[in-house]
N, C-alpha and C positions, 0 to 999 in steps of 0.2 A: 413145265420144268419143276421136279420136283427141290427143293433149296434144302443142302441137307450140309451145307458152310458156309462162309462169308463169302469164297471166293463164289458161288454159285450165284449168292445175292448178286454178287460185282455182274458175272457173266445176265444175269436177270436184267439188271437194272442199264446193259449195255445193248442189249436186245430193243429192250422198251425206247432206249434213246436213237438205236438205228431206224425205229418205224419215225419216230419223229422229222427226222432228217429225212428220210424221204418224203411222209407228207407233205415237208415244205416245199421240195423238189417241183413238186407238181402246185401248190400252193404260192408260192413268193411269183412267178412270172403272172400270176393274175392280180395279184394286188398291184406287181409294179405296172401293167396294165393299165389298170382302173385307175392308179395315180395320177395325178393331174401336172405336180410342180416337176418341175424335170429334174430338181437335186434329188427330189424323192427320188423316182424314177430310177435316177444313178446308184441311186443306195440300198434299193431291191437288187437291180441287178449285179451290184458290187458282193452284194450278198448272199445272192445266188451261187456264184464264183466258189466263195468261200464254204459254201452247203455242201459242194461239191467235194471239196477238201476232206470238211469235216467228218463225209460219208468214208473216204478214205485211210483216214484217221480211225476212226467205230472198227473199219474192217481188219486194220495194222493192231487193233487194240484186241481183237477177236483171235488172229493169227498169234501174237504174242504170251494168247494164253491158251492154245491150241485148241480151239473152238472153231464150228463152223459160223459164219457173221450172220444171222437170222435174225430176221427182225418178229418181234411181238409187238402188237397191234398198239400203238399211245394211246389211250381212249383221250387222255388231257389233253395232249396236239388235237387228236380229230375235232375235239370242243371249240379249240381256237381257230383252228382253221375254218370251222361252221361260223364263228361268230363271225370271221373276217367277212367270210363267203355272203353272207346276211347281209355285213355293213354295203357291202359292192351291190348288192341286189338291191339295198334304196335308193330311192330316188332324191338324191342330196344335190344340192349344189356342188360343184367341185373343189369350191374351198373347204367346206364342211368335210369330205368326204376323204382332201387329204390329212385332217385334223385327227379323224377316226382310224383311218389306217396307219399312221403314228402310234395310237392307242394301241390295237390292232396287235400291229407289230412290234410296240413294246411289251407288252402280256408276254408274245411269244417268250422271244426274250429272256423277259425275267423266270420264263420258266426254265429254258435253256440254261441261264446263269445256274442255276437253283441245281439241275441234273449236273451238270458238268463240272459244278462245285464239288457235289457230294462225289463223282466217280474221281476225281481225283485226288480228293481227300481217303477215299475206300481203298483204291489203288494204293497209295503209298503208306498208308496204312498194313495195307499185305504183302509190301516191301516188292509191290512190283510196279521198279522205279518206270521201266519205258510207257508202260499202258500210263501213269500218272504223270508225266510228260506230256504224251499225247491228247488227253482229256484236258491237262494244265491250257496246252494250247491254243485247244477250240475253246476253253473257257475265257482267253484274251481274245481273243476275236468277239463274241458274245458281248464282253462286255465293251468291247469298242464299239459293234453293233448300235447297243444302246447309249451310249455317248453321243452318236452322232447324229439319230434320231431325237433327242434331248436338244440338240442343239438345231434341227431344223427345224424342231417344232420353235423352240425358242428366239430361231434366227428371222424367223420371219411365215410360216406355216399358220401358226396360232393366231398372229398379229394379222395377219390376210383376215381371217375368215371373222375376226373380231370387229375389223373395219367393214366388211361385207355387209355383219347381222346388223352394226349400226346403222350402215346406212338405208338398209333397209328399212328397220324403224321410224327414221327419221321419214324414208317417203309415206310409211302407215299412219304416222302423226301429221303432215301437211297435206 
């Protein structure tokens, strides 16, 4: 697509953010998978839910600016999504491994925060208020996302696997 105004940027950068949301589509039910603690677990799939919205959201933001909703390839998601894809391919303990998929799935995340920040800043920017609503939205979602990842890591995720590696140690030293 050739970019020849800001509003093209917008419709560019809403493109790039629809491959995203579907990679995870296909992405997020293997991590919550591979998860071990079953809050996790809940909060893939809780967020799964909401991907689904969000895809709906990209397509109402597409219609709104009379475009067809195409998606262009993320190469950044496809990276994270590799990376997640790797972390599940080792061979971790499962505390370790829901430690990484927090990681994992914060990356996402903050990269999501980072795009949906900027479209709805772009958006309303070009005074077009309903697309900067709609990107406003998944942006609160996003960031709840990672709030409550922050806190299962901190709730008890982290503290698991910290307890683990010691007591591991402690049987390599006795």
């Amino acid at each position: 697509m050739a970019i020849k105004s800001v509003q093209d940027f917008l419709l560019n950068e809403l493109r790039d953010t629809l491959s995203a949301e579907k990679q995870l589509l296909k992405a997020i039910p293997k991590m919550a998978k591979a998860a071990t603690d079953p809050q996790l677990q809940d909060a893939f799939m809780t967020h799964l839910e909401e991907t689904k919205g969000q895809v709906e959201r990209l397509e109402k933001a597409f219609a709104e600016l009379g475009a067809a909703p195409r998606a262009k390839t993320c190469e950044a998601m496809k990276g994270l999504v590799e990376e997640a894809q790797e972390l599940i391919d080792e061979d971790l303990p499962p505390e370790f491994l829901d430690v990484g998929l927090i990681i994992a799935a914060q990356k996402v995340e903050h990269y999501e925060i980072a795009a949906y920040g900027s479209l709805t800043t772009l958006a309303k920017s070009l005074d077009l208020r309903p697309v900067g609503l709609l990107m406003g939205e998944t942006l609160n979602e996003e960031l709840n996302a990672d709030k409550l990842l922050t806190k299962l890591a901190v709730g008890g995720i982290n503290r698991k696997a910290i307890e683990m590696a010691g007591a591991e140690e402690e049987e390599e030293v006795g």
